[in-house]
C-alpha angles and dihedrals in degrees: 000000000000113000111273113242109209132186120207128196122197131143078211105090103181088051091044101047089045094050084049095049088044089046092043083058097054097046107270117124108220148181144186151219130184104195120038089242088051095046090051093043076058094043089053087053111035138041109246133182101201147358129233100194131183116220098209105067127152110258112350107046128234091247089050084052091046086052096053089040098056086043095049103034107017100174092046102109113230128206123198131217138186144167092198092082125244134262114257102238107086092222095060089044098062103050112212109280096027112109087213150336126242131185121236123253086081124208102209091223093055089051090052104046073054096055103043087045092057094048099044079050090059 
């Protein structure tokens, strides 16, 4: 199997720049973007096989990014994050175009079963 390239989007820079050292280790390129204009400006530029992507971003939102995401690169999986917690209706929890939602805190091992579960659904 090919290495994964991953994309992650998180106004949080300590958490998103440890996720993408801990990915790096296990064989997952990743990125990362700390603002949605940023992260498309990456997307633009760069070949990515999913997106872990924060809700909660200054300015454009994470659901605006998702948005874009979905017009511009419909096949490209997105996972969602957020330390604001979830409704509990599953329905409400996944917004339509994300492959699936996880809480912050995030276990690495969960985020890459995640990971290597949206790709393998492309």
């Amino acid at each position: 199997m090919a290495e994964l390239r991953a994309l992650l989007v998180d106004d949080e820079e300590e958490l998103v720049t440890t996720l993408v050292e801990r990915l790096d280790y296990r064989g997952v390129v990743a990125e990362y973007a700390l603002t949605g204009p940023e992260a498309l400006r990456k997307l633009r530029d760069g070949t990515f096989d999913v997106v872990v992507l924060d809700l909660k971003l200054p300015g454009m939102s994470g659901l605006d990014v998702l948005r874009v995401i979905k017009h511009d690169y419909p096949k490209l999986p997105v996972l969602l994050i957020t330390g604001h917690g979830a409704p509990t209706d599953e329905a409400d929890v996944i917004p339509e175009g994300a492959f699936d939602f996880l809480p912050k805190p995030i276990s690495l091992e969960k985020l890459l079963q995640k990971i290597r579960e949206a790709v393998a659904a492309v």
